[in-house]
N, C-alpha and C positions, 0 to 999 in steps of 0.2 A: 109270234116269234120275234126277239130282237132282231133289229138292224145292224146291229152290231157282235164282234164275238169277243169273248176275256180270251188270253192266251196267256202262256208261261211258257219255262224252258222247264227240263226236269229234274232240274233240282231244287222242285217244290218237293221234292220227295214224296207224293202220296204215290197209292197207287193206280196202274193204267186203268184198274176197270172204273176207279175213283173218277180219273178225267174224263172216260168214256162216258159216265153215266152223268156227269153233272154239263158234258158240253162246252170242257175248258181243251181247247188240241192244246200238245204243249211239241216245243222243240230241243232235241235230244244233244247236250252235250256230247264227250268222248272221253273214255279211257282207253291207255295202251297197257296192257298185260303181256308180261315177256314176250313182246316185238310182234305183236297183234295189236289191232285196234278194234275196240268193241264201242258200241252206240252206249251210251247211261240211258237204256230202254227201261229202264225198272223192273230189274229180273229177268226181262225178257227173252236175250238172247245169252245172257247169264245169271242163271239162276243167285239169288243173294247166296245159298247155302254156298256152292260152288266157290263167289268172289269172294267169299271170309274166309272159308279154308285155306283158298291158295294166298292168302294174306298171312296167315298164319304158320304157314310154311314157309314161308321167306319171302313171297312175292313182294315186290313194291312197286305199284301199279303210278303211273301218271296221268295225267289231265289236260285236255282243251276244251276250249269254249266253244259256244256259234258262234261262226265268223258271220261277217256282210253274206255274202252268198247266202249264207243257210237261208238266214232270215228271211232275205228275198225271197224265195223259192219257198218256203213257208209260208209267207203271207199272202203272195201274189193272188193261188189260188181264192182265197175271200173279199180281194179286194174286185177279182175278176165277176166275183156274183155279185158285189154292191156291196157288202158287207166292209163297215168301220170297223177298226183293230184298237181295242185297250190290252196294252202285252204290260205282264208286269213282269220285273227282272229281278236275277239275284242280285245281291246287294254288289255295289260298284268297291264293299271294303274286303270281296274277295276274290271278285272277278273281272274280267272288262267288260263283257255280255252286253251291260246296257250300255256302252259306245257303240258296239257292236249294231247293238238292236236302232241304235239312235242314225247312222250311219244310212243302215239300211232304210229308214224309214223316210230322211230325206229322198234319197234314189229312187224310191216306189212313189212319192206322192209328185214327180214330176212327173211321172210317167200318169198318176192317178190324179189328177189337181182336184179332185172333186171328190173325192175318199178323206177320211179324216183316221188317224195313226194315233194312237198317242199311248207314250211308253212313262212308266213309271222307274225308277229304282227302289226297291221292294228293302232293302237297307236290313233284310231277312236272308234265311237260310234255310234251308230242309225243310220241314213241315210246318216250321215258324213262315216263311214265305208262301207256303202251303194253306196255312191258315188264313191266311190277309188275301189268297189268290178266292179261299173258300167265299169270305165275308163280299167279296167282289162279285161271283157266282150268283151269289143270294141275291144282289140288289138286282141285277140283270136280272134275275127271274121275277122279282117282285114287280116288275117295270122301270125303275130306273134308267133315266136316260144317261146317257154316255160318258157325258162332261158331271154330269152328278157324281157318278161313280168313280170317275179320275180323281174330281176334286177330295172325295170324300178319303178314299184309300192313300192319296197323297198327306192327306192331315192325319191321318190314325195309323198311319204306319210303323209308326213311333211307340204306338199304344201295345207293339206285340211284345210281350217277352220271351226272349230264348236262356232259357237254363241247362247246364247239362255238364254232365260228368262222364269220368272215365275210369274202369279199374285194369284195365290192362295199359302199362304203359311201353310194350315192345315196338307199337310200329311207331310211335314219338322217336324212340330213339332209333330205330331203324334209318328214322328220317329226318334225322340229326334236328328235331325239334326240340329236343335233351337231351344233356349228355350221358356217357355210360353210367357213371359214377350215380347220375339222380335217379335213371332210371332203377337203379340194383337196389340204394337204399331206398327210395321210391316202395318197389314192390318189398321188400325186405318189410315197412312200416305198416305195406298195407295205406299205403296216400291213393288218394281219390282227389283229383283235382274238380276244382269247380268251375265253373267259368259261365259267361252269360255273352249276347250281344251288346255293343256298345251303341250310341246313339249313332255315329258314324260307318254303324254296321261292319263293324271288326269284334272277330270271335278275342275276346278278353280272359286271361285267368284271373280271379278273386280270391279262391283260396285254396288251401290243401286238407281238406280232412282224411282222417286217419279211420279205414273201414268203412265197408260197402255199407251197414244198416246208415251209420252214423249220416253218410254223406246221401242217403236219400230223404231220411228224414230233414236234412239242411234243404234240399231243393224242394221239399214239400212245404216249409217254411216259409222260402222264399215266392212259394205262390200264396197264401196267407196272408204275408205282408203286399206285395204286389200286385196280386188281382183283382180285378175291379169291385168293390162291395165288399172284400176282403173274401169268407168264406159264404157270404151271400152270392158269390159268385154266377151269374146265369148265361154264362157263353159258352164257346165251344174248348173243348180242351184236347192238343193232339198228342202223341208222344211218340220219337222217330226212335228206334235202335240199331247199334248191330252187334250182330248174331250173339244179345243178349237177351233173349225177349222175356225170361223171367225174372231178372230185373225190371223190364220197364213194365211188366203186367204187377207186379207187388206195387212200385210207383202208383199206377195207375187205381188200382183198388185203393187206395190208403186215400186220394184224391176223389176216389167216386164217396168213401165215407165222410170227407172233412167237408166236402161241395154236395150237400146235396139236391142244389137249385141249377145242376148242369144243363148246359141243351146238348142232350144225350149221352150216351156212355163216353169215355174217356177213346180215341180212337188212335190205335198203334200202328204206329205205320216202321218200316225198314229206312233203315239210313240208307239213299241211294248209293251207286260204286262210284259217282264223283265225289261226292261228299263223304263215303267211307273211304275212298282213296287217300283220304288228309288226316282221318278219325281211327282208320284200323279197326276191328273189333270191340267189344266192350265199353262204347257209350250208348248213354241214353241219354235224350233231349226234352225238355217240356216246353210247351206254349199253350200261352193264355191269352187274353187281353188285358191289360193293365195301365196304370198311370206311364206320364211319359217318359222313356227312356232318357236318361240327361247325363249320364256318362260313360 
């Protein structure tokens, strides 16, 4: 057994029995849902069917992070059995988390001087930091030591790509992300925006295509051009949605036929309720590994 344990927060977006069975704990952000606060437990205490409905009914849900506290009290317990902490965090270009995590970790390691912390900024999102949490996972089981695996997920971090699209643009404009007027001719054209991470890990728009085939077949391009070996592809491939899931299973099939050197089926996972809090219903996300992100 390692000496160590990989951690995240949960919006790596896979799922809980995902973290349960691979021996990543992770720590739960927060939505408030008309003047509730619920845990981002991944369905857990809100089923996803549930949190897309009432999104599409007019909710508009908000967001916080782990504070210092959380952290603390999340890690404590493993630093209490001996156990070293590699936490990797969502990106710093859409949350504070890793201050957050960064904070706490000085705090604990005076209390701990002989424990060793060490937090990443994951410069990812949803199952794209998912993915980079997975590749982390793996080294730790294969025995990789600590600092191997910091170092390593610290330089290839860069190497994930996030692609993803949207065809509903209500809860943008609900959440003054666009205005009326785009979102009406928007849906009127039938636009599907495109959008990827940037190197700085900020969700970025690229483009606008016009129709759902069109704009999937654009993002299955852009794994083509971008994946490692191009369609020699041999890594893992994830794909997060919400409550779209036949779009992101068509994605997904047209990827298991263009890749057929995958390490396993193409794995779909739900947009958690933090990260659908900002997304609304109807995106789908892909990740791969690929050259470096540079802008």
């Amino acid at each position: 057994m390692s000496d160590y344990v990989v951690t995240c927060c949960s919006t790596a977006d896979m799922p809980d029995e995902y973290f349960k069975k691979r021996n990543i704990p992770y720590v739960c952000f927060h939505f408030n849902m008309d003047g509730k606060e619920y845990p981002d437990d991944l369905g857990q205490t809100m089923p996803f069917e549930e949190f897309y409905a009432r999104i599409a009914a007019g909710a508009m849900p908000t967001t916080s992070q782990v504070n210092v506290g959380e952290f603390i009290d999340f890690w404590e317990p493993y630093l209490k059995d001996g156990k070293d902490i590699l936490h990797i965090s969502l990106s710093t270009g859409l949350s504070g988390a890793y201050n957050s995590a960064c904070f706490a970790r000085e705090e604990l390691l005076s209390k701990y001087p002989s424990r060793k912390i060490l937090v990443v900024d994951s410069l990812g999102a949803s199952s794209g930091y998912g993915l980079l949490t997975d590749a982390a996972a793996d080294m730790r089981d294969n025995g990789a030591a600590l600092e191997d695996v910091f170092t390593w997920v610290e330089e290839n971090k860069l190497n994930v790509h996030h692609w993803f699209f949207t065809t509903d643009l209500t809860h943008y404009k609900r959440g003054g992300r666009i205005s009326a007027t785009s979102a009406f001719v928007g849906t009127l054209l039938n636009i599907c925006p495109l959008c990827n991470m940037s190197y700085d890990g900020k969700l970025i728009p690229r483009t606008k295509i016009r129709g759902k085939k069109r704009v999937i077949n654009e993002i299955l391009h852009k794994m083509e051009v971008h994946a490692q070996n191009g369609t020699e592809y041999s890594g893992k491939c994830f794909i997060s949605n919400s409550a779209c899931y036949e779009d992101a299973r068509k994605l997904a099939d047209l990827i298991e036929e263009k890749f057929p050197h995958l390490n396993g089926r193409v794995m779909i996972n739900s947009v958690g309720t933090v990260i659908g809090s900002h997304t609304g219903p109807g995106t789908v996300a892909l990740f791969f590994f690929g050259g470096v992100r540079l802008e």
